[in-house]
CHARMM-style PDB file with segment names, atoms N, HN, CA, C and O in Angstrom:
ATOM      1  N   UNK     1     -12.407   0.253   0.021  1.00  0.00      PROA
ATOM      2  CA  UNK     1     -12.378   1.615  -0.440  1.00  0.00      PROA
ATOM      3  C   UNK     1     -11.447   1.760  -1.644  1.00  0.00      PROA
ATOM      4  O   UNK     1     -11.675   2.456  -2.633  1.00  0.00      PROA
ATOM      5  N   UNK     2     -10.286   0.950  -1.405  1.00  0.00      PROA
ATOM      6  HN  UNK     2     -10.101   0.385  -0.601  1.00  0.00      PROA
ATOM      7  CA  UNK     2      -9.314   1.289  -2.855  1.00  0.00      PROA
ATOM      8  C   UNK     2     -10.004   0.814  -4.107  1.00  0.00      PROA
ATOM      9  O   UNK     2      -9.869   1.345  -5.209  1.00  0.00      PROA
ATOM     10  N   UNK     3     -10.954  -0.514  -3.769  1.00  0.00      PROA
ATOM     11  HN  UNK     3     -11.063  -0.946  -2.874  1.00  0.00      PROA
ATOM     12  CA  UNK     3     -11.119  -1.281  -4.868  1.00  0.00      PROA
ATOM     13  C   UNK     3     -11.957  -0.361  -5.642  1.00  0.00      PROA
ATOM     14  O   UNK     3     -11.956  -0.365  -6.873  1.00  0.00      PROA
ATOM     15  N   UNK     4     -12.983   0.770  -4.619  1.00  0.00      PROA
ATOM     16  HN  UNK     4     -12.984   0.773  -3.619  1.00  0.00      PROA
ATOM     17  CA  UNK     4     -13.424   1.558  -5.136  1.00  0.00      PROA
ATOM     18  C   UNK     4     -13.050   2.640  -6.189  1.00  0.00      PROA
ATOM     19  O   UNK     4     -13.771   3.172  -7.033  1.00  0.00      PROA
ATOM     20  N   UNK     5     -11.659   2.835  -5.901  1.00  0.00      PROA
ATOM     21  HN  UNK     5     -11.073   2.404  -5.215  1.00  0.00      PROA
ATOM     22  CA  UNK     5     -10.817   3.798  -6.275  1.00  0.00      PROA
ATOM     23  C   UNK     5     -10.966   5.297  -5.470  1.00  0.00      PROA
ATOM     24  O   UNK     5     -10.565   6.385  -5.885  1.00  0.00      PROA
ATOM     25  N   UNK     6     -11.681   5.003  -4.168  1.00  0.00      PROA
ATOM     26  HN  UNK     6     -12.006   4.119  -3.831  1.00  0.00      PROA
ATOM     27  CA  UNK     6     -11.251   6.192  -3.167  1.00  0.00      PROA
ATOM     28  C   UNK     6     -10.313   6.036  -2.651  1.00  0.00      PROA
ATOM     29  O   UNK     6      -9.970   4.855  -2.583  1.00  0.00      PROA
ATOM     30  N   UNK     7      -9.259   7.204  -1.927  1.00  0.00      PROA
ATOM     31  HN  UNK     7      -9.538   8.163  -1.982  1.00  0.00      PROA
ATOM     32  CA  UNK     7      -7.938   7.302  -1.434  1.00  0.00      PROA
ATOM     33  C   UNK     7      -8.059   7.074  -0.205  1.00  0.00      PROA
ATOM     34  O   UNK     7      -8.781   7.769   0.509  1.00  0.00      PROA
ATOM     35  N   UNK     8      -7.287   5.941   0.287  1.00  0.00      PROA
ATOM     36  HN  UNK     8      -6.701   5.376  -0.294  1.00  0.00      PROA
ATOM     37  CA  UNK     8      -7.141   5.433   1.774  1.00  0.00      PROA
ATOM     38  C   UNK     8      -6.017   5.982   1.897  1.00  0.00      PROA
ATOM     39  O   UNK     8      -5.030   5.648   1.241  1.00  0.00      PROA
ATOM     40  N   UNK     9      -6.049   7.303   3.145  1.00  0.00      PROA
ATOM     41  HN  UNK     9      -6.850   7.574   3.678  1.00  0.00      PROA
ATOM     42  CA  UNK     9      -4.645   7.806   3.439  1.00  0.00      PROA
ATOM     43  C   UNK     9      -3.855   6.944   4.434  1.00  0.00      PROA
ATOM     44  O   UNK     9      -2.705   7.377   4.507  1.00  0.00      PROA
ATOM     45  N   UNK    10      -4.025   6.045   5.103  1.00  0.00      PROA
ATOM     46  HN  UNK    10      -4.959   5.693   5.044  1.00  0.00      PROA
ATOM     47  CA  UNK    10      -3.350   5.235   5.776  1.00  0.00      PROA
ATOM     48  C   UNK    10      -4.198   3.565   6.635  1.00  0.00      PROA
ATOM     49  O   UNK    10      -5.290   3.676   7.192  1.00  0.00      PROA
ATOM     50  N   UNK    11      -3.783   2.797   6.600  1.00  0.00      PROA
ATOM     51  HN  UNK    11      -2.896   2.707   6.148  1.00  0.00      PROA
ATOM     52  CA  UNK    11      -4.320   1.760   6.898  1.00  0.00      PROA
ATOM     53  C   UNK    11      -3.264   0.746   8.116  1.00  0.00      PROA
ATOM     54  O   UNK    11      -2.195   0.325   7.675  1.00  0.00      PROA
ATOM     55  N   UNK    12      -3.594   0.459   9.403  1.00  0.00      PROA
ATOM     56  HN  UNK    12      -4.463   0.801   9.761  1.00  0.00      PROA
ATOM     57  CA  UNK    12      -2.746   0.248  10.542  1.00  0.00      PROA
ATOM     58  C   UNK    12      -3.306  -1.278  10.896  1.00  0.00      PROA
ATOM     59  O   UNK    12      -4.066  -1.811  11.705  1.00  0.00      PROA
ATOM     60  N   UNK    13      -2.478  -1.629   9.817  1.00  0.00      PROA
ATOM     61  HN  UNK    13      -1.860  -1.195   9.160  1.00  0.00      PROA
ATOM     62  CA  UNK    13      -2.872  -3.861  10.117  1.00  0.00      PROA
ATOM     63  C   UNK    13      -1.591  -4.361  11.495  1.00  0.00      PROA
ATOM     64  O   UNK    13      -0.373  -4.478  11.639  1.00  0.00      PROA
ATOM     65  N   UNK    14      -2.810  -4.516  12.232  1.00  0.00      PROA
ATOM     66  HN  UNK    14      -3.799  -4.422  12.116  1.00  0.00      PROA
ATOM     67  CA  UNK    14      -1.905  -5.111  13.560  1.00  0.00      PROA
ATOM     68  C   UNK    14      -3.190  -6.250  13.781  1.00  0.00      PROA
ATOM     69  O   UNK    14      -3.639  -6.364  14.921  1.00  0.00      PROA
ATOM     70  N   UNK    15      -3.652  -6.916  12.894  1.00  0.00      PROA
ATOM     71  HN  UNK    15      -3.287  -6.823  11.968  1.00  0.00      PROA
ATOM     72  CA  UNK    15      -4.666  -8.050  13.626  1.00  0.00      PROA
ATOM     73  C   UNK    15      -3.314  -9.261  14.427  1.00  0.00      PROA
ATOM     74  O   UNK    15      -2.092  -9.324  14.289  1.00  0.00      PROA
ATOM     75  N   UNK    16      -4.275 -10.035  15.225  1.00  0.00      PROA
ATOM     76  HN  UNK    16      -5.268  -9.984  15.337  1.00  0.00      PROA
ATOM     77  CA  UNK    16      -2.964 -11.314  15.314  1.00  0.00      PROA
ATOM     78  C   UNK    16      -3.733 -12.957  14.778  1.00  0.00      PROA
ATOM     79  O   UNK    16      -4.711 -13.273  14.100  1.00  0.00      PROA
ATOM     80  N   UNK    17      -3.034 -13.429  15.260  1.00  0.00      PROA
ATOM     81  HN  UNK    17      -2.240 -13.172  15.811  1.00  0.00      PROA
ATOM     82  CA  UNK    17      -2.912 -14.360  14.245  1.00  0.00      PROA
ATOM     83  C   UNK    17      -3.771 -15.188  14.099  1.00  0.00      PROA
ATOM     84  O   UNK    17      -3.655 -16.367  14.436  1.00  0.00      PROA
ATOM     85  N   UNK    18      -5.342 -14.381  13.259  1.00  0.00      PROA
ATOM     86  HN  UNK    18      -5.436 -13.423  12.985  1.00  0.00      PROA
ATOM     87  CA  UNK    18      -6.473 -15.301  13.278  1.00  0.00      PROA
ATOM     88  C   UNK    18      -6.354 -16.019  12.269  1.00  0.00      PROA
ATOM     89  O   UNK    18      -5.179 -15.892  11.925  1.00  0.00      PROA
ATOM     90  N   UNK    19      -6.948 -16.810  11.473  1.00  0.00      PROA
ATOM     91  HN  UNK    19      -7.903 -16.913  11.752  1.00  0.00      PROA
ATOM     92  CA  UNK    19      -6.996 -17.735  10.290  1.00  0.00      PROA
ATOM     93  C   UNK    19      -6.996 -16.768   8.913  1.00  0.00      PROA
ATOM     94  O   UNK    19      -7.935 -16.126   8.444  1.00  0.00      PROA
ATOM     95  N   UNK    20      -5.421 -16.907   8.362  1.00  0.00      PROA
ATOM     96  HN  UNK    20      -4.657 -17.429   8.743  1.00  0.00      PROA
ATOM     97  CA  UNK    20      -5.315 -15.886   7.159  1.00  0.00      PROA
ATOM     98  C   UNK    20      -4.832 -14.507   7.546  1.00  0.00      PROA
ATOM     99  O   UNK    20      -4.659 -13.577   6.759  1.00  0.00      PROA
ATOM    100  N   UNK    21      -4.668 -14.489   8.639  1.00  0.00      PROA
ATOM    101  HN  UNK    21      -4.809 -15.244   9.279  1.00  0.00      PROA
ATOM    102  CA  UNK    21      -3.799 -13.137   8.921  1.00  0.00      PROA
ATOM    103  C   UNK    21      -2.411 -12.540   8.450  1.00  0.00      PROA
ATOM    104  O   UNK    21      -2.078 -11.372   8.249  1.00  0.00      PROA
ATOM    105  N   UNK    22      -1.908 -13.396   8.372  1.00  0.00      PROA
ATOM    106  HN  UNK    22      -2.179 -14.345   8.535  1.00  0.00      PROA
ATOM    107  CA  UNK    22      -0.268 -13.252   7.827  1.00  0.00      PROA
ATOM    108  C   UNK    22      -1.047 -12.879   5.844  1.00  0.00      PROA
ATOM    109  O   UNK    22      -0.869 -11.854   5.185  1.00  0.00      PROA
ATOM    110  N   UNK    23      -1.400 -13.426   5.665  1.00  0.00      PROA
ATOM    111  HN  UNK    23      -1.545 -14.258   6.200  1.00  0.00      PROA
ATOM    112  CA  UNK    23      -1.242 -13.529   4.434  1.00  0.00      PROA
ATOM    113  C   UNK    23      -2.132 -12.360   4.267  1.00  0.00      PROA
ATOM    114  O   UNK    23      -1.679 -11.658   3.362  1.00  0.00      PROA
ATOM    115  N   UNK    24      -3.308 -11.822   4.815  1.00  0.00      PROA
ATOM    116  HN  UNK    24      -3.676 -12.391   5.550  1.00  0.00      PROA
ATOM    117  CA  UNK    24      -3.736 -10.935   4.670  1.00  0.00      PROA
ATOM    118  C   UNK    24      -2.652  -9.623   4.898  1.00  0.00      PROA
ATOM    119  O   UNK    24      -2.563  -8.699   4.090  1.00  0.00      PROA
ATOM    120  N   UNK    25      -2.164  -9.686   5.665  1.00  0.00      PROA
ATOM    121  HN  UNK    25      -2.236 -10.437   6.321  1.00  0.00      PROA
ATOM    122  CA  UNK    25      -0.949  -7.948   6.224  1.00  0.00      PROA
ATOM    123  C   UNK    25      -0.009  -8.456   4.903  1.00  0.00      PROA
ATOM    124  O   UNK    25       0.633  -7.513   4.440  1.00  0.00      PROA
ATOM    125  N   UNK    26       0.206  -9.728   4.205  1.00  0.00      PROA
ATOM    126  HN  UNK    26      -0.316 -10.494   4.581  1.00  0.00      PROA
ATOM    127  CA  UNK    26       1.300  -9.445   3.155  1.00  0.00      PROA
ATOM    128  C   UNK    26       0.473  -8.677   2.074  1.00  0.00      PROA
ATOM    129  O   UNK    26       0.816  -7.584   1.625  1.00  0.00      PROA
ATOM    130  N   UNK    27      -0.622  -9.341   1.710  1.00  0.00      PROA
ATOM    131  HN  UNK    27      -0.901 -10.230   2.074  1.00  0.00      PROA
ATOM    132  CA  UNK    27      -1.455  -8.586   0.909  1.00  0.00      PROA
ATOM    133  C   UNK    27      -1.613  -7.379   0.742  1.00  0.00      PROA
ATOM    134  O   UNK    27      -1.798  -6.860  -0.359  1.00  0.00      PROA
ATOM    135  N   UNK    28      -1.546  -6.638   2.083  1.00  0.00      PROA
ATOM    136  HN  UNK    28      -1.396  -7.059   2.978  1.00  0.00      PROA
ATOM    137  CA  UNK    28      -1.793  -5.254   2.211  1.00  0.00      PROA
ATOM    138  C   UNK    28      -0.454  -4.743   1.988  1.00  0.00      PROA
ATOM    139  O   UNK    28      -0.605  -3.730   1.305  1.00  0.00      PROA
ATOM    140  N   UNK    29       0.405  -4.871   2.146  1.00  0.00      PROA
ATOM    141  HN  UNK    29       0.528  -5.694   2.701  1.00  0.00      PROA
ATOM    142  CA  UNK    29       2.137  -4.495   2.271  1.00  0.00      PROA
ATOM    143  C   UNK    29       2.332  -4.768   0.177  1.00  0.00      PROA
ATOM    144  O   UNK    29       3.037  -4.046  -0.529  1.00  0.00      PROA
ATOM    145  N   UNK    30       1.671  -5.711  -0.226  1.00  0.00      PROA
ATOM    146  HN  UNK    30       1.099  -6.297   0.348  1.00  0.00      PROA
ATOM    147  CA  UNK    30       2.214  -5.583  -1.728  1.00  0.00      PROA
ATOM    148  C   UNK    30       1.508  -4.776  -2.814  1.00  0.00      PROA
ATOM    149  O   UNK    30       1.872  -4.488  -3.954  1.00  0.00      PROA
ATOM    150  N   UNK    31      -0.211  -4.340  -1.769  1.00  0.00      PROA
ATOM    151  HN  UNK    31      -0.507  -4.574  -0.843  1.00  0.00      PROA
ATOM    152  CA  UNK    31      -0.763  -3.710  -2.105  1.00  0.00      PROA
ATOM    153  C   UNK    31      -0.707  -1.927  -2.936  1.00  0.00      PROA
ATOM    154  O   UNK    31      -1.406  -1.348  -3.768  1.00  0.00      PROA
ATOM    155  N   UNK    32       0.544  -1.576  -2.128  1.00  0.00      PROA
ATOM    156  HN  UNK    32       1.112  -2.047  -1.452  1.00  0.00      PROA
ATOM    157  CA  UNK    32       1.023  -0.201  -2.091  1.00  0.00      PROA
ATOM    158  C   UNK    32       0.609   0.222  -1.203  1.00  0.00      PROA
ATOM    159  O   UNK    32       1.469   0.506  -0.369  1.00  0.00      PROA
ATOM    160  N   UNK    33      -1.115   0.584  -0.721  1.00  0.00      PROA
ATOM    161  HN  UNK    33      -1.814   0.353  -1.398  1.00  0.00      PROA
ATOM    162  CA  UNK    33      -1.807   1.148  -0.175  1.00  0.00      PROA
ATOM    163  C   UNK    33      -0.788   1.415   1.190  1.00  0.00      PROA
ATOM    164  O   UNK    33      -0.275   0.523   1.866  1.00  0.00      PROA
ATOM    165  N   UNK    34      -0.641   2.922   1.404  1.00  0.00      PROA
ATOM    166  HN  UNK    34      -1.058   3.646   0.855  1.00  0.00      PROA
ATOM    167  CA  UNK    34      -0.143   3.657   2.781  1.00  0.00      PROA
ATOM    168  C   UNK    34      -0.260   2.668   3.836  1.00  0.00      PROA
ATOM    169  O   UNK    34      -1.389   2.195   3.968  1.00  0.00      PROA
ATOM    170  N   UNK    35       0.684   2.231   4.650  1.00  0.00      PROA
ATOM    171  HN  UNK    35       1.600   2.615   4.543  1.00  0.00      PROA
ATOM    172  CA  UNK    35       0.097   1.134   6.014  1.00  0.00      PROA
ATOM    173  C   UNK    35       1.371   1.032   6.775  1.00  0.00      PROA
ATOM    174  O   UNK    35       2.557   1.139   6.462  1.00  0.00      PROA
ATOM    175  N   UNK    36       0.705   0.778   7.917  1.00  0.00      PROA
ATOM    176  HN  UNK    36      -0.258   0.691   8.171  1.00  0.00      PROA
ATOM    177  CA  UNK    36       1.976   0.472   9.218  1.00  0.00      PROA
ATOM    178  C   UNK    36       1.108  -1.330   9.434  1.00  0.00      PROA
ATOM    179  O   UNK    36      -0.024  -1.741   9.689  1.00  0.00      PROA
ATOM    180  N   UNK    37       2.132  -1.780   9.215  1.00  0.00      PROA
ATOM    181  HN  UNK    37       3.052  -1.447   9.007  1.00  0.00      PROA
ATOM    182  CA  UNK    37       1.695  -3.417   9.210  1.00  0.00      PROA
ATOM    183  C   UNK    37       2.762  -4.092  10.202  1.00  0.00      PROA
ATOM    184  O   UNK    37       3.978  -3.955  10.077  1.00  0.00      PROA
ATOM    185  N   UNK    38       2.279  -4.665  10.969  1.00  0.00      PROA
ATOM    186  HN  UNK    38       1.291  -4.777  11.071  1.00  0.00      PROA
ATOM    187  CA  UNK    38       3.058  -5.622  11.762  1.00  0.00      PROA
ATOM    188  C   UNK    38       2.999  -7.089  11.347  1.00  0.00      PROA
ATOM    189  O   UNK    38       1.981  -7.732  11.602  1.00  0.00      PROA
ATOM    190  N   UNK    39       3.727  -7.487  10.908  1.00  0.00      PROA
ATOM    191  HN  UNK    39       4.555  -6.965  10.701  1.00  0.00      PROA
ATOM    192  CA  UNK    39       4.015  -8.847  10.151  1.00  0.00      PROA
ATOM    193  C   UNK    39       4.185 -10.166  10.785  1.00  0.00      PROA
ATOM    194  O   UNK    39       5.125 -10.017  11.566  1.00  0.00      PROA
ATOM    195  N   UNK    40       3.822 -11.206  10.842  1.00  0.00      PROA
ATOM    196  HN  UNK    40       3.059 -11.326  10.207  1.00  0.00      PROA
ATOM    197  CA  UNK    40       3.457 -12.738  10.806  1.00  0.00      PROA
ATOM    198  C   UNK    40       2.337 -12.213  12.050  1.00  0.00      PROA
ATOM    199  O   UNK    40       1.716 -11.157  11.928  1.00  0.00      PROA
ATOM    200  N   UNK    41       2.173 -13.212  13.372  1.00  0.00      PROA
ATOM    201  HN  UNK    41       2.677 -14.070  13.470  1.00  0.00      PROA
ATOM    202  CA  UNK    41       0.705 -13.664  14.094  1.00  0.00      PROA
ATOM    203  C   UNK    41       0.679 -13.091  15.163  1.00  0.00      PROA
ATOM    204  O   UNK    41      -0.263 -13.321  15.921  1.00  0.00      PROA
ATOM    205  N   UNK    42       1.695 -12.185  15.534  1.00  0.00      PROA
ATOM    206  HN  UNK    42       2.460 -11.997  14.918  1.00  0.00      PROA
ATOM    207  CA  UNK    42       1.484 -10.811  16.412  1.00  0.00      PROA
ATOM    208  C   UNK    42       0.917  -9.939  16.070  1.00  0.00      PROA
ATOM    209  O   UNK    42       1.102  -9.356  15.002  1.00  0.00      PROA
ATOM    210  N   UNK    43      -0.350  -9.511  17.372  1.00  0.00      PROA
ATOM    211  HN  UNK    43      -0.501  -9.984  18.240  1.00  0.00      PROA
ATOM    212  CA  UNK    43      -0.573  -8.474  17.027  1.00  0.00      PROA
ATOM    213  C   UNK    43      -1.863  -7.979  18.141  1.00  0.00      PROA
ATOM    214  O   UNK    43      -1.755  -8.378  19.301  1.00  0.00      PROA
ATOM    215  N   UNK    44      -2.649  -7.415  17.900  1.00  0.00      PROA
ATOM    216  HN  UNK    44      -2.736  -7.091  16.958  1.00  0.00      PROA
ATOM    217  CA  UNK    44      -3.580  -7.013  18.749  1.00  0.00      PROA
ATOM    218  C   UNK    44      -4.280  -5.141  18.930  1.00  0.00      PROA
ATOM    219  O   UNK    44      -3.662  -4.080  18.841  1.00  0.00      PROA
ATOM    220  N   UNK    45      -5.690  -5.391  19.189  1.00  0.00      PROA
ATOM    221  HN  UNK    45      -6.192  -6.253  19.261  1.00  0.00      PROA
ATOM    222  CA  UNK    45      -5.771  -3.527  19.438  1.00  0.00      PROA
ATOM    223  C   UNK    45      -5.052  -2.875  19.931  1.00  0.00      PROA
ATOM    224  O   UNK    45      -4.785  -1.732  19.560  1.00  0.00      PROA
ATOM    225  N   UNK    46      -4.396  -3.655  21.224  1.00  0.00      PROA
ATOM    226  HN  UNK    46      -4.613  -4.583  21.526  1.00  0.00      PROA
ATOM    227  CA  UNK    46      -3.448  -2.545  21.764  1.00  0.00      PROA
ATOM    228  C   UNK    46      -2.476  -1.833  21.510  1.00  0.00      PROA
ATOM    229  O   UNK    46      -2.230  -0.722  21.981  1.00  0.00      PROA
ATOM    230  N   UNK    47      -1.594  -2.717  20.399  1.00  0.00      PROA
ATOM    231  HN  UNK    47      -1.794  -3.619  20.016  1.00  0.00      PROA
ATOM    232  CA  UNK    47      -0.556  -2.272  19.520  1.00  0.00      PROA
ATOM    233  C   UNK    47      -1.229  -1.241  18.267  1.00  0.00      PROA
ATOM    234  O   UNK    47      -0.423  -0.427  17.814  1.00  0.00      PROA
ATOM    235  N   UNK    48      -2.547  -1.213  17.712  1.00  0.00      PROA
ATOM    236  HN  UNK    48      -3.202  -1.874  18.079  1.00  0.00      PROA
ATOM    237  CA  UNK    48      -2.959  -0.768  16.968  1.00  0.00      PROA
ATOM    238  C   UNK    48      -3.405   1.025  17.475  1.00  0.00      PROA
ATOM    239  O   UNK    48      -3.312   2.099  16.881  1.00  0.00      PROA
ATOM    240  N   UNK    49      -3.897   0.632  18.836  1.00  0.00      PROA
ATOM    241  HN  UNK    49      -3.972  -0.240  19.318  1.00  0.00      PROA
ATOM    242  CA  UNK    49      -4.160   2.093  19.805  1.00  0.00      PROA
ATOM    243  C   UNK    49      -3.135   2.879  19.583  1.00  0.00      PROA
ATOM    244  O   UNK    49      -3.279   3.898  18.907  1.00  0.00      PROA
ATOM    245  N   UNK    50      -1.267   2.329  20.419  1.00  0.00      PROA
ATOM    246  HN  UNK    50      -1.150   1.501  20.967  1.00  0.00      PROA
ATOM    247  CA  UNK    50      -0.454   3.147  20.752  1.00  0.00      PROA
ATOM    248  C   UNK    50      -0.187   3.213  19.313  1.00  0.00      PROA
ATOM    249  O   UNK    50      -0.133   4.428  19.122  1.00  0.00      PROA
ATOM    250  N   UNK    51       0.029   2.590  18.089  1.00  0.00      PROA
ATOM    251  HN  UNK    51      -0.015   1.603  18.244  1.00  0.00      PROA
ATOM    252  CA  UNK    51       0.237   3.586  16.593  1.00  0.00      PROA
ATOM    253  C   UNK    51      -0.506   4.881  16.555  1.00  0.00      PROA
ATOM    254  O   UNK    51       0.028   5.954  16.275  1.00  0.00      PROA
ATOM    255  N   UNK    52      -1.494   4.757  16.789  1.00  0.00      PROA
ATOM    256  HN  UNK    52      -1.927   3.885  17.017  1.00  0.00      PROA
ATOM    257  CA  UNK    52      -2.607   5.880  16.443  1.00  0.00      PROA
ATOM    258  C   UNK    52      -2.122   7.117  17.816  1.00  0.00      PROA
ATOM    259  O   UNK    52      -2.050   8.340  17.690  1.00  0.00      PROA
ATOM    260  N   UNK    53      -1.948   6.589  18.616  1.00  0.00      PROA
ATOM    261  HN  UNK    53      -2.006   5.596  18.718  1.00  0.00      PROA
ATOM    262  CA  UNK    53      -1.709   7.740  19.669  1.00  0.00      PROA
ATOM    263  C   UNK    53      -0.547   8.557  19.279  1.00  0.00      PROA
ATOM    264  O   UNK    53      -0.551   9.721  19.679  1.00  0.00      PROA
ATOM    265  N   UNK    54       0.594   8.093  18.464  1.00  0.00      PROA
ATOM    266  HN  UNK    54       0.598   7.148  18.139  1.00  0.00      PROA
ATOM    267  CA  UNK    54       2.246   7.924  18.645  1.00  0.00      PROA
ATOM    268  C   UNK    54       1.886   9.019  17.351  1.00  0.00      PROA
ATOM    269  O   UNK    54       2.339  10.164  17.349  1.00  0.00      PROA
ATOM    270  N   UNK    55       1.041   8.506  16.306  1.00  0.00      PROA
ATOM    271  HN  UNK    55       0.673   7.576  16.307  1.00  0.00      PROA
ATOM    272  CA  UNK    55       0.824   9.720  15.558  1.00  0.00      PROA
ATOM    273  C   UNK    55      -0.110  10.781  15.543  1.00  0.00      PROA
ATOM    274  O   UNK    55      -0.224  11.578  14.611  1.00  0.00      PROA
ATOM    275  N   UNK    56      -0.893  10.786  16.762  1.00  0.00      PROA
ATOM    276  HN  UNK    56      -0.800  10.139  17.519  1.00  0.00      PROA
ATOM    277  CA  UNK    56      -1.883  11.922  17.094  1.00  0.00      PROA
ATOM    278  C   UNK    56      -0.638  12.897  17.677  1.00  0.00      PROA
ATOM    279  O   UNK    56      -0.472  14.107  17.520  1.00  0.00      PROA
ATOM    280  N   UNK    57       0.241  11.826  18.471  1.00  0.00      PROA
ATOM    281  HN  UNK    57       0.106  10.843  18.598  1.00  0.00      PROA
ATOM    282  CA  UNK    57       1.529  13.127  19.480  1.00  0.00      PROA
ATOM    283  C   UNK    57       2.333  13.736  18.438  1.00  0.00      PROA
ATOM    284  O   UNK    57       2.898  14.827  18.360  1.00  0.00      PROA
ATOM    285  N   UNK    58       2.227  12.693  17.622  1.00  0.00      PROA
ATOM    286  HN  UNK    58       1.768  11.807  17.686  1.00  0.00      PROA
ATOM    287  CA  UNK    58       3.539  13.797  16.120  1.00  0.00      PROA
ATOM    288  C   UNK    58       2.857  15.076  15.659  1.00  0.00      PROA
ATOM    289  O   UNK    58       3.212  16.254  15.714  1.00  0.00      PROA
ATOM    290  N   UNK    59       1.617  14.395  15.121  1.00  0.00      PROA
ATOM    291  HN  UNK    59       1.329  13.439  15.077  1.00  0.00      PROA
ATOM    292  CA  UNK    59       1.228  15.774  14.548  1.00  0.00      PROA
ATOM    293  C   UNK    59       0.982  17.111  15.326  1.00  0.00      PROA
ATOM    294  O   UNK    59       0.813  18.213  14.803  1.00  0.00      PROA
ATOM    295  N   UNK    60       0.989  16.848  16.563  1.00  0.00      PROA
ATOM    296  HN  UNK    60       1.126  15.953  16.988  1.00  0.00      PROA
ATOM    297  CA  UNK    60       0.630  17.708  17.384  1.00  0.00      PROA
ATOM    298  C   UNK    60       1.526  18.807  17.901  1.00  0.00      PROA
ATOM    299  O   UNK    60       1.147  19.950  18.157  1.00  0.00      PROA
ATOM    300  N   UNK    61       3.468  18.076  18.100  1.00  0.00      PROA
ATOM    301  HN  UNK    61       3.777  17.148  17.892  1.00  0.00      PROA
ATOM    302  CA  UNK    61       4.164  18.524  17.834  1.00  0.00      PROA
ATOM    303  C   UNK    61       5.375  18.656  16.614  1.00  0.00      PROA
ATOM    304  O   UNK    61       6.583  18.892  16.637  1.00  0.00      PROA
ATOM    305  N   UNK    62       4.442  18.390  15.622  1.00  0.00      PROA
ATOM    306  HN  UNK    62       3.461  18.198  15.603  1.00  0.00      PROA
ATOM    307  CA  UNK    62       5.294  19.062  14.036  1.00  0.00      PROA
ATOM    308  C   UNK    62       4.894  19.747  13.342  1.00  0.00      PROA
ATOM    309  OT1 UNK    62       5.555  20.093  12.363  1.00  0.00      PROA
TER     310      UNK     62
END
């Protein structure tokens, strides 16, 4: 989408550590592009879920 030049308001890299993963979440982190990145070969949906929940509860109470 960026390459497109549409606005990605946030992007939540929690893959783990498949082939090129690390280097992919650095990519995204030097990218600029908005992101909650969890860094080197941790990682997984589940960690990717409770981000998304943690900010459904913020907005909900701010």
């Amino acid at each position: 989408m960026a390459k497109e030049g549409r606005d990605v308001p946030l992007i939540i890299a929690t893959p783990p550590g498949f082939t090129n993963a690390v280097e992919v979440k650095e990519k995204l982190v030097r990218s600029g592009i908005p992101s909650i990145v969890l860094r080197g070969t941790m990682g997984g949906s589940g960690i990717a879920a409770s981000i998304t929940n943690e900010i459904v509860r913020m907005s909900r109470n701010g």
